[in-house]
C-alpha positions as CSV (number, residue, x, y, z in Angstrom):
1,X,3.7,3.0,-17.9
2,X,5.1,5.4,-20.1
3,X,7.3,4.3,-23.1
4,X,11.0,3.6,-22.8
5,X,13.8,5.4,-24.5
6,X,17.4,5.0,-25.0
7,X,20.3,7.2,-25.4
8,X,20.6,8.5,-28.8
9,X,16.6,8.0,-29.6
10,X,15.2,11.1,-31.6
11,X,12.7,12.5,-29.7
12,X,9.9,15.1,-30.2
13,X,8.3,17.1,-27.1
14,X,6.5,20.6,-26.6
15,X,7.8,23.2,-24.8
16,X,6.8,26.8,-23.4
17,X,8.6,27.5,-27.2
18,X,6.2,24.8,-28.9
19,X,7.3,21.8,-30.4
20,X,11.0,20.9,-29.8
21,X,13.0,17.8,-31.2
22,X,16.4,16.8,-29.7
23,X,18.1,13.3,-29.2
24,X,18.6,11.9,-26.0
25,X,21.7,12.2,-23.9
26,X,21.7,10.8,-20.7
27,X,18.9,8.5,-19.0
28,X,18.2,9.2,-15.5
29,X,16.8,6.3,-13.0
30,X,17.0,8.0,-9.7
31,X,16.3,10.9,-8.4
32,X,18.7,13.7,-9.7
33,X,19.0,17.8,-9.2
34,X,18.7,19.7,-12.0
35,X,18.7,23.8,-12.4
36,X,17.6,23.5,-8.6
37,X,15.0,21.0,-8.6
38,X,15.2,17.4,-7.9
39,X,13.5,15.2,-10.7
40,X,11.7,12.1,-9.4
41,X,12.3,9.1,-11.4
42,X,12.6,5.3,-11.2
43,X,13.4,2.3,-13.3
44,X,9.6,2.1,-14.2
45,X,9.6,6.0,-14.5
46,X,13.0,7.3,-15.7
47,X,13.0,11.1,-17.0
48,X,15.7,11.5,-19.7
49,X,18.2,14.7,-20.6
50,X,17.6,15.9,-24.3
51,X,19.6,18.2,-26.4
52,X,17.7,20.5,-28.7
53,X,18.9,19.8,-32.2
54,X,18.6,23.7,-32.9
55,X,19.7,25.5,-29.8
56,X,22.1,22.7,-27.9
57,X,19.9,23.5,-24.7
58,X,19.3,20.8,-22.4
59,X,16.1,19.4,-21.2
60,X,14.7,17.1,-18.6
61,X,11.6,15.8,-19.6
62,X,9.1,12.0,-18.5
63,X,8.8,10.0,-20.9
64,X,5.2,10.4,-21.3
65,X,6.0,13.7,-22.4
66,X,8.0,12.3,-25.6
67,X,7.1,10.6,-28.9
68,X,10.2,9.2,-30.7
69,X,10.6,10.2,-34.1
């Protein structure tokens, strides 16, 4: 099982960009839609919303994509 976050963790992931840090905004443990897709997630498996600390975007990402920082 991947490692659990919580809101407001500092986060580190790569993206098509490389390396991006953001903080963690929201928590997610049911499926959601988002920019068209549905994300998959669980209690066991949640997938967390991140804001970029330099660009405000928004991403979804597992958290076995994300080492806290």
């Amino acid at each position: 099982m991947a490692e659990q976050f919580a809101v407001g963790d500092h986060v580190r992931w790569n993206s098509e960009a490389g390396h991006v840090e953001g903080v963690i905004i929201k928590k997610h443990t049911q499926d959601v839609k988002y920019k068209g897709y549905v994300h998959h997630c669980t209690e066991s498996d949640p997938q967390y919303e991140i804001r970029s600390d330099k660009t405000d975007h928004i991403a979804m990402y597992k958290g076995g994509a994300l080492t806290k920082l």
